[in-house]
N, C-alpha and C positions, 0 to 999 in steps of 0.2 A: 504494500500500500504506500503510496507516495501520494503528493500534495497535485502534481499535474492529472496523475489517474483519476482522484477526486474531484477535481473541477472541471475534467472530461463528462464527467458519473452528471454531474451537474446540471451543465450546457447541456447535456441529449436531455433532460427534462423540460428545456425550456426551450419549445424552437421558435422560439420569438427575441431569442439572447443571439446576438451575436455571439459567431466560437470567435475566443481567444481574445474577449472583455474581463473574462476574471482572472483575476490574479489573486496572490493570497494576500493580499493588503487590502484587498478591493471590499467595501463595503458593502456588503450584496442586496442590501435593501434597497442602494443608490443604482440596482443594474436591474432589477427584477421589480414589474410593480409587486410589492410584494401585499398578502393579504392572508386569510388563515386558509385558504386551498392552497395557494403556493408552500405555504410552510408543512404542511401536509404531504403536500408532494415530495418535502425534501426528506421528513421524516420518513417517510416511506421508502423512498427510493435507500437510504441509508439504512433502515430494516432490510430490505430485499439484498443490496449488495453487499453488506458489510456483517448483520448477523448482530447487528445491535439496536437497542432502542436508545434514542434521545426523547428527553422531554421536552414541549414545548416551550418551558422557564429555560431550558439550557438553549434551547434556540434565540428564544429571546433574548437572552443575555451576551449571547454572540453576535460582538459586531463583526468583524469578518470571516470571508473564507476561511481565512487560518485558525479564527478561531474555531468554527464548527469542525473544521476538518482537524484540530488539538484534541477534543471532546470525543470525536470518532475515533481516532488513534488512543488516545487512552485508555477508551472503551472495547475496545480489540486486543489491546494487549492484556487490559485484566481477564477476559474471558478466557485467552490461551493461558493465564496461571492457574488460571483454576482448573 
């Protein structure tokens, strides 16, 4: 799992994003109109490819890419310790 794999996973969720606007610094609320289906979508999509759940508080609290994508990588790694 890497950081561009992630904002590949992303961008195919949203074919209305231009590919290769996010970056990990990018504030993804400032790229996506965002609203509680789009966050939905992302929750999901990160259910289905990753094998973990986020909550929507941890969404929220996530201003960028990098952040959600810290949260996902964290949450993969505690899984594989367990």
């Amino acid at each position: 799992m890497n950081i561009q794999e992630f904002i590949k996973k992303i961008e195919n969720e949203f074919p209305d994003l231009k590919k290769g606007v996010l970056k990990p610094e990018t504030k993804f609320r400032d790229e996506v109109d965002w609203d509680s289906i789009n966050a939905l979508v992302v929750i999901a999509m990160i259910n289905i490819e990753y094998d973990v759940l986020i909550t929507a508080e941890e969404l929220i609290n996530a201003e960028t890419v990098q952040d959600v994508y810290n949260i996902v990588e964290q949450k993969v790694l505690a899984t594989k310790e367990n």
